[in-house]
Residue frames relative to the residue before (quaternion, step in Angstrom):
aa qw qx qy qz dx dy dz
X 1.0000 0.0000 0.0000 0.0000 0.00 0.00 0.00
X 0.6903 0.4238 -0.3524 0.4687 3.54 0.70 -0.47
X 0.5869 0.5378 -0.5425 0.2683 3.44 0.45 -0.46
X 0.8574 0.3007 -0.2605 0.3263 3.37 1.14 -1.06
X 0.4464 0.5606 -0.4662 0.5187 3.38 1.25 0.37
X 0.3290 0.6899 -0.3042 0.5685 3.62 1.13 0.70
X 0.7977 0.2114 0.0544 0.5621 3.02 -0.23 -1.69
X 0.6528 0.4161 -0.3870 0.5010 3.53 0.82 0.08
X 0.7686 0.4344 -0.3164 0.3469 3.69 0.73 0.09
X 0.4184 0.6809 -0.2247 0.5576 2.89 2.22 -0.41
X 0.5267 0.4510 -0.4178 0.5870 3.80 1.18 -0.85
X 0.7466 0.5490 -0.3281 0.1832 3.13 -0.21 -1.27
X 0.5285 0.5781 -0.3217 0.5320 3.37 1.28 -1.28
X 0.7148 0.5672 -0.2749 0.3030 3.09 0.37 -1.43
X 0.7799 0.4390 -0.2467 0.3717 3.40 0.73 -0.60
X 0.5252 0.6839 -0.3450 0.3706 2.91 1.84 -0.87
X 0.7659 0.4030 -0.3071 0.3958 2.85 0.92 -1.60
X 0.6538 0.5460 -0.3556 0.3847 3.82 0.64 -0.95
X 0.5931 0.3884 -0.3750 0.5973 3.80 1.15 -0.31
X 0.5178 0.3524 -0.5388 0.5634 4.41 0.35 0.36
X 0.6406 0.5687 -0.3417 0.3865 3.62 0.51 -0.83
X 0.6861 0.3781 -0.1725 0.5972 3.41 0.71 -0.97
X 0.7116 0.4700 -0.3190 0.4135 3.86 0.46 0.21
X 0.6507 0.3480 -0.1964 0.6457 3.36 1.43 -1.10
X 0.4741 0.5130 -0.4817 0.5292 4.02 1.02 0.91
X 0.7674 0.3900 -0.1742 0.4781 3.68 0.76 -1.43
X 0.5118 0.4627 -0.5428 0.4788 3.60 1.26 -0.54
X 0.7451 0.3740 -0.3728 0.4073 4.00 0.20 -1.52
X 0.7811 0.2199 -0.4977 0.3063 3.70 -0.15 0.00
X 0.3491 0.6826 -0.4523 0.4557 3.81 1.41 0.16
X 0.7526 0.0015 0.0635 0.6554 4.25 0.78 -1.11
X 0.7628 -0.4873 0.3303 0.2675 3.74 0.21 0.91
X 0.4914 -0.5277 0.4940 0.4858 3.46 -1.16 -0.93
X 0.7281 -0.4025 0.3888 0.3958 3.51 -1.16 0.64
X 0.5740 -0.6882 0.4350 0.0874 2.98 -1.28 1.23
X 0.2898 -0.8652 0.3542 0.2049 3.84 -0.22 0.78
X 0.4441 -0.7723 0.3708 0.2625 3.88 -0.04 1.01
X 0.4959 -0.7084 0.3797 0.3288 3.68 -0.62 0.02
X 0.4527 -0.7743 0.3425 0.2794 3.08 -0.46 0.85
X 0.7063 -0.2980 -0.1686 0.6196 3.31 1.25 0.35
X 0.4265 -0.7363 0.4858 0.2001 3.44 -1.08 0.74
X 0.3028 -0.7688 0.5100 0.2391 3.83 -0.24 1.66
X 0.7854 -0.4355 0.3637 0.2475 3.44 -1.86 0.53
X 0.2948 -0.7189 0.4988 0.3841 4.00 0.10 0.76
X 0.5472 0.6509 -0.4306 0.3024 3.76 0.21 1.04
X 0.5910 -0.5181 0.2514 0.5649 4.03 -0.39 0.32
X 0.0068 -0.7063 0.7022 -0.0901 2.91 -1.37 1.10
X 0.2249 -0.7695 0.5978 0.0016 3.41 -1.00 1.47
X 0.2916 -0.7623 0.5226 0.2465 3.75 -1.19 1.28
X 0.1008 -0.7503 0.6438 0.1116 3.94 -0.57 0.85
X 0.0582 0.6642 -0.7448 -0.0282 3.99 -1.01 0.59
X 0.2082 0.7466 -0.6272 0.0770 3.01 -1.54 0.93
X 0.4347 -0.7547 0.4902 0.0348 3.46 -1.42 1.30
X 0.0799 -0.9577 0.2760 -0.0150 3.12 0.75 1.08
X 0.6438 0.5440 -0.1132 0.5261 2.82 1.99 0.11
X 0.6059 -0.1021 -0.1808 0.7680 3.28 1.70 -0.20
X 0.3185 -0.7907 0.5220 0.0289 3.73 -0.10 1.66
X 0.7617 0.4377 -0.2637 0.3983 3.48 0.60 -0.92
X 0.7370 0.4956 -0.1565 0.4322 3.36 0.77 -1.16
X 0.4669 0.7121 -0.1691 0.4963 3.21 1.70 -1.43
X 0.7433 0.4655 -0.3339 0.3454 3.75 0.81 -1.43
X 0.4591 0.5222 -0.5255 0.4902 4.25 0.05 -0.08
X 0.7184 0.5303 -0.2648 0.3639 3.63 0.31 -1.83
X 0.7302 0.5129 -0.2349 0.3856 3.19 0.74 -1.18
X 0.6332 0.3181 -0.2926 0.6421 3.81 0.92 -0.64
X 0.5411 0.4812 -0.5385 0.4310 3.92 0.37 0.27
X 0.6952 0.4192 -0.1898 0.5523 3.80 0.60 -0.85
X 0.7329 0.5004 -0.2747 0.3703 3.49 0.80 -0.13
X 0.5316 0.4725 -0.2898 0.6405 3.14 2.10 -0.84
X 0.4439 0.5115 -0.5554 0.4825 4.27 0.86 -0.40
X 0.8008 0.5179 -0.1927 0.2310 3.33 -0.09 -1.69
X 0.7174 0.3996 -0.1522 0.5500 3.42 1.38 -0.66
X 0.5338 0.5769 -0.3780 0.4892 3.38 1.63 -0.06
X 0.7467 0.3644 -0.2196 0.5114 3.52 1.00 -1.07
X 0.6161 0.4938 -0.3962 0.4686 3.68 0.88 0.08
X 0.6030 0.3887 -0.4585 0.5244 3.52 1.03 -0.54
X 0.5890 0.6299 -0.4172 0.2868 3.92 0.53 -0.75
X 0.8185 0.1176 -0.1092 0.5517 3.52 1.17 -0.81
X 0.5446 -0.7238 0.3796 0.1882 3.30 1.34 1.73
X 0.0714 0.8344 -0.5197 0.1690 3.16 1.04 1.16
X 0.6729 -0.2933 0.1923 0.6513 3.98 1.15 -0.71
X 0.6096 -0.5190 0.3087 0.5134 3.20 -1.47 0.71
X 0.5369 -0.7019 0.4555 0.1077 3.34 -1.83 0.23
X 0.0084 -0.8302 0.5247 0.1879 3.67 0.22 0.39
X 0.4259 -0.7544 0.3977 0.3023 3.31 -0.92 0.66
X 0.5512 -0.7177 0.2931 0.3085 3.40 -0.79 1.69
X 0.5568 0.6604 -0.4248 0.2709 3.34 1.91 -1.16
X 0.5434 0.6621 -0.3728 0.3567 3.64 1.18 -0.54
X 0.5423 0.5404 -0.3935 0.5089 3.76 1.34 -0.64
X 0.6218 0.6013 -0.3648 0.3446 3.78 0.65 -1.54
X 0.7176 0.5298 -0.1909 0.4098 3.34 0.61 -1.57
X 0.7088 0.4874 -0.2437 0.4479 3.24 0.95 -0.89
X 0.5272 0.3638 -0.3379 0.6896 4.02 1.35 -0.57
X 0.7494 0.3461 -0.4158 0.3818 3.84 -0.32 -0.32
X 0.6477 0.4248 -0.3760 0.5085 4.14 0.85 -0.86
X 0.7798 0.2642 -0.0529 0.5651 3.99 0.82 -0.91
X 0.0161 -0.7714 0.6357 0.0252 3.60 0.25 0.62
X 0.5941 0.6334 -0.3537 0.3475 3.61 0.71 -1.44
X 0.7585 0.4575 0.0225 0.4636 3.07 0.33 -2.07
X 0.5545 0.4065 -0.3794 0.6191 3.87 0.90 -0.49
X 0.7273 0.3843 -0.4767 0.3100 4.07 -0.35 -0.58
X 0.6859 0.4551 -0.3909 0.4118 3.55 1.32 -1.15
X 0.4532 0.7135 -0.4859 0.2222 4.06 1.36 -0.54
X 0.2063 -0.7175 0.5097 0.4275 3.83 -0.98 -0.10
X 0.6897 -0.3097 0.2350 0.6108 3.66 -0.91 -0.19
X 0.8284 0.3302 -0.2473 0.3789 3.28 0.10 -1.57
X 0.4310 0.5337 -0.5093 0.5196 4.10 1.25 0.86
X 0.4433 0.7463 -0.2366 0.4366 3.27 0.96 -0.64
X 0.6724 0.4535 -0.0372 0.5838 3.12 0.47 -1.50
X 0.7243 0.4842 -0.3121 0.3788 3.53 -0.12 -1.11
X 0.6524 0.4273 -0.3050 0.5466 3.63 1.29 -1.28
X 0.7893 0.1754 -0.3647 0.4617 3.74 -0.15 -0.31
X 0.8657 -0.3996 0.2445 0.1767 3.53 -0.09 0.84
X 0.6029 0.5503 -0.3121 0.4861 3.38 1.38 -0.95
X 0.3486 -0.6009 0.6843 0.2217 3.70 -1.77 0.24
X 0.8720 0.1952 -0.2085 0.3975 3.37 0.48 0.02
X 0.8334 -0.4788 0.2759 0.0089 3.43 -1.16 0.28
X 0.5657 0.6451 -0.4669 0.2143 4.02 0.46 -0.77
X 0.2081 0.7182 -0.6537 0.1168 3.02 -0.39 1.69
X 0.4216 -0.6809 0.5960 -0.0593 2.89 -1.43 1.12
X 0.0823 -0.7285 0.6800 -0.0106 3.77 -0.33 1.53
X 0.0561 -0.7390 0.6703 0.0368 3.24 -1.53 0.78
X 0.0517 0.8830 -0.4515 0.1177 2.64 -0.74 1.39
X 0.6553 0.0759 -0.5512 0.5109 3.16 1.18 1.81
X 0.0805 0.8480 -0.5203 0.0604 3.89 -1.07 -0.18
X 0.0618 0.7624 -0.5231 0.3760 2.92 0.43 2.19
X 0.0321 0.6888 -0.7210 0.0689 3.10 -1.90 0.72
X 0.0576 -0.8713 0.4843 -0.0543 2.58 -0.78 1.36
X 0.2538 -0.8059 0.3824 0.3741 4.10 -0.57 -0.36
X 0.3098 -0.8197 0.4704 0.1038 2.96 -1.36 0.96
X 0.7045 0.4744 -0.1552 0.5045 3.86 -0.74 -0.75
X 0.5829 -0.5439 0.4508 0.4014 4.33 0.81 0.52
X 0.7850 -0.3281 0.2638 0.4544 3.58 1.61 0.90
X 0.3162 0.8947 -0.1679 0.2671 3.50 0.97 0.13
X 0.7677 0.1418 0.3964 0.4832 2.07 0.84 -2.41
X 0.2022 -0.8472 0.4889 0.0478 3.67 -0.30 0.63
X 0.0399 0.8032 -0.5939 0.0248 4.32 -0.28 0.65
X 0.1223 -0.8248 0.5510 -0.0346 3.42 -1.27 0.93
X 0.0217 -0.8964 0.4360 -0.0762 3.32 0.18 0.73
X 0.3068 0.8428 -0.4339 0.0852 3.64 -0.05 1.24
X 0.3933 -0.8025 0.4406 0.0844 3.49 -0.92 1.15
X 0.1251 0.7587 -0.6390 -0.0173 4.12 -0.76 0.58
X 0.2327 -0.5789 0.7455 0.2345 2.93 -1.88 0.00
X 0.1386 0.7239 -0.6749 -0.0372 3.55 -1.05 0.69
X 0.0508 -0.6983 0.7136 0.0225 2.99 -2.08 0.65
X 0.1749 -0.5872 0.7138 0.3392 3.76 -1.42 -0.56
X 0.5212 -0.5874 0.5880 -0.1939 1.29 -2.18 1.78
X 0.1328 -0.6951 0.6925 0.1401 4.01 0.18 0.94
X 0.6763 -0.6289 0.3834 -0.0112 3.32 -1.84 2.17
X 0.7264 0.5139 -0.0786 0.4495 2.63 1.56 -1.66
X 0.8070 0.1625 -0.0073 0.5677 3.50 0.61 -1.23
X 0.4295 -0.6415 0.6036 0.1993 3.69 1.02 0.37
X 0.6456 0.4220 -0.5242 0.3610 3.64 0.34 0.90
X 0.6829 -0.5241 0.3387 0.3798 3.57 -1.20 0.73
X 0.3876 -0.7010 0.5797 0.1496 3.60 -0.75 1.10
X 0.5820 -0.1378 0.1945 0.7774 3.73 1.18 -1.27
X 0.6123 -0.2306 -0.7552 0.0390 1.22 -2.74 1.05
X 0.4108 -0.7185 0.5312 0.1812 3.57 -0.93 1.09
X 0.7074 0.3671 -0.2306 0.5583 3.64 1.37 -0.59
X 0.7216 0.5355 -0.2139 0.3830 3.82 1.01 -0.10
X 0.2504 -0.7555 0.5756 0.1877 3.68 0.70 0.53
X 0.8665 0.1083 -0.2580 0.4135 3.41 -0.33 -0.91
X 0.7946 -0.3406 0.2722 0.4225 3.87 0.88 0.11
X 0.6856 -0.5322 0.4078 0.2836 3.58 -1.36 0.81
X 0.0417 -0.8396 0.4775 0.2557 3.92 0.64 0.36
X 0.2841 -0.7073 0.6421 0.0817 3.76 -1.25 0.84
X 0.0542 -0.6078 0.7868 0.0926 4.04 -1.43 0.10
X 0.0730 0.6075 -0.7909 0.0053 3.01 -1.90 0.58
X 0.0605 0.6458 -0.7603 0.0349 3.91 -1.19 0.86
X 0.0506 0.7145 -0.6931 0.0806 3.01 -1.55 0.73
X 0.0115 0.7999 -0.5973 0.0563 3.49 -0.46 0.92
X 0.1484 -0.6047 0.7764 -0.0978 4.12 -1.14 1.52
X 0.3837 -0.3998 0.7993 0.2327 3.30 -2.16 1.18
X 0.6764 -0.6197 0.3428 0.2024 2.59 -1.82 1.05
X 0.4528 0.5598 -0.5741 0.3900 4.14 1.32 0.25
X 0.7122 0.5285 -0.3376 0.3153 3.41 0.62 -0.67
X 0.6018 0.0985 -0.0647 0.7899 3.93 1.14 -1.47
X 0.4449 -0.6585 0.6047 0.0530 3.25 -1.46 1.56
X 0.6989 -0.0445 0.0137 0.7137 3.94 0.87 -0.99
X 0.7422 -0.4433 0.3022 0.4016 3.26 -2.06 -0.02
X 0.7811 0.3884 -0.4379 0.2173 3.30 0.87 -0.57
X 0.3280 0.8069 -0.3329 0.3612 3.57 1.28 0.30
X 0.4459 0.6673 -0.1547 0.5761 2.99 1.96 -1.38
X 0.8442 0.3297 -0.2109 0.3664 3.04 -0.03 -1.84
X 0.5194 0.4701 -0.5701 0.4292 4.16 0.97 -0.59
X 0.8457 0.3805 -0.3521 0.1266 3.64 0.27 -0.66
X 0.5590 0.5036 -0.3566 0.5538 3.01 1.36 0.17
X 0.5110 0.5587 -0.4129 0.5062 3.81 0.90 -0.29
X 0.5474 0.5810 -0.2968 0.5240 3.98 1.27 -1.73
X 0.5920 0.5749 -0.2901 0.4846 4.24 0.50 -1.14
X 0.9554 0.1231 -0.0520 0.2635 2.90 -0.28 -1.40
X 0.1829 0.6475 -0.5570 0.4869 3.66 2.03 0.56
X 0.7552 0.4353 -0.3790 0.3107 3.40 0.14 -2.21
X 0.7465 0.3965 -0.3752 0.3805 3.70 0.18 -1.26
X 0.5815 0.4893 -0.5137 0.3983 3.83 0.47 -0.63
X 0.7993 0.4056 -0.3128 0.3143 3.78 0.42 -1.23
X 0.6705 0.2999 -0.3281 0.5940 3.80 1.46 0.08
X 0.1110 0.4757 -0.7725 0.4057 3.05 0.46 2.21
X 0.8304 0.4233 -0.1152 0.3434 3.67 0.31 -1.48
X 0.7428 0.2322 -0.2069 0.5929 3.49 1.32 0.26
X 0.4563 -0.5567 0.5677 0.3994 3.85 -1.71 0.68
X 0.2064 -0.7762 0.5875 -0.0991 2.89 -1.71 0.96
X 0.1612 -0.8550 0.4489 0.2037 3.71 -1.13 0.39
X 0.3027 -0.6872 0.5919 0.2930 3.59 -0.18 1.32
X 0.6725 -0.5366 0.4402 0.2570 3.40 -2.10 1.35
X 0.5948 -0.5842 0.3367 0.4376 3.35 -0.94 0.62
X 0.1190 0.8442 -0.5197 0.0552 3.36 -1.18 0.49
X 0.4112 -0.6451 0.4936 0.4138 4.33 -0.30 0.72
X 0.5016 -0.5296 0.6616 0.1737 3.56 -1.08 1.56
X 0.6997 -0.5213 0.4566 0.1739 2.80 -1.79 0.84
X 0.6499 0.3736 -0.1382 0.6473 4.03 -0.22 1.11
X 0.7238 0.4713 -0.1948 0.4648 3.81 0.82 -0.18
X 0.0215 -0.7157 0.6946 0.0700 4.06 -0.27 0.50
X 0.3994 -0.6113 0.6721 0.1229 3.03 -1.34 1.46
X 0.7213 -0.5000 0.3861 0.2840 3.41 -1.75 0.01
């Protein structure tokens, strides 16, 4: 008698557990994978996007307002805080160059209006070729944080002085990115999206979780 009253609880388990198994599969491909919180959620108040390449400043300057217009597209999209327009920074380094180099970030701020900060150092942004020409790679690096208008002290990363550090590479044969700067919208298009869902919850595209075999 015991052997099968044995083997008869052993099924059971078994199913239990393979029928939780088989539910917590259909639940995730039924609503996705879990949704991803923000890593910090800015102040519902003006907030202005500054990028800058302090290392190759001149060349650096197109790039920089290309990643800034990503970054302010996807923050206005999920009304993350009001928006000041960055075009108000541009104008201000091109009408006052003199007076803009001695300015600090969080002076900056103060002139166009915003209380807060998202500035974004970059501090690599290469492209190189590969394959005898072929092939095209980009490879760019930031640190970002906020920047509080008022007191010019970091808002976030509370544990990072110089900022939250990001990578993006992205590399297209050449049918796909014709020249470099084609390259660069798409890696600039990448790494707007991930910088701006630091500051907001998000859902990553469906996809089978590690441990799962799709159909």
């Amino acid at each position: 008698m015991r052997a099968p009253l044995l083997y008869l609880l052993l099924s059971t388990c078994l199913i239990i557990t393979s029928g939780c198994t088989a539910v917590g599969v259909g639940a995730y491909k039924l609503m996705g994978p879990p949704a991803v919180p923000a890593m910090y959620i800015p102040a519902k108040e003006p907030l202005v996007v500054m990028v800058e390449n302090y290392r190759r400043p001149s060349s650096a300057y197109t790039d920089d307002q290309l990643l800034t217009r990503y970054i302010e597209g996807y923050l206005r999209g999920h009304d993350v805080a009001p928006i000041v327009e960055s075009a108000n920074v541009a104008d201000l380094r091109v009408n006052h160059p003199e007076e803009f180099k001695k300015m600090s970030v969080a002076a900056i701020g103060r002139e166009v209006g915003a209380k807060q900060i998202l500035y974004v150092d970059v501090i690599q942004s290469d492209v190189e070729t590969l394959m005898a020409g072929e092939a095209l790679r980009g490879a760019t690096a930031v640190r970002v944080k906020v920047v509080d208008a008022q007191s010019g002290e970091t808002r976030w990363p509370g544990d990072m002085a110089e900022g939250y550090p990001l990578e993006q590479s992205v590399q297209f044969h050449k049918n796909k990115a014709s020249n470099e700067q084609d390259l660069k919208a798409g890696i600039y298009a990448q790494l707007g999206d991930r910088i701006a869902k630091l500051f907001y919850k998000w859902k990553p595209e469906n996809q089978d979780p590690e441990g799962f075999v799709g159909d």
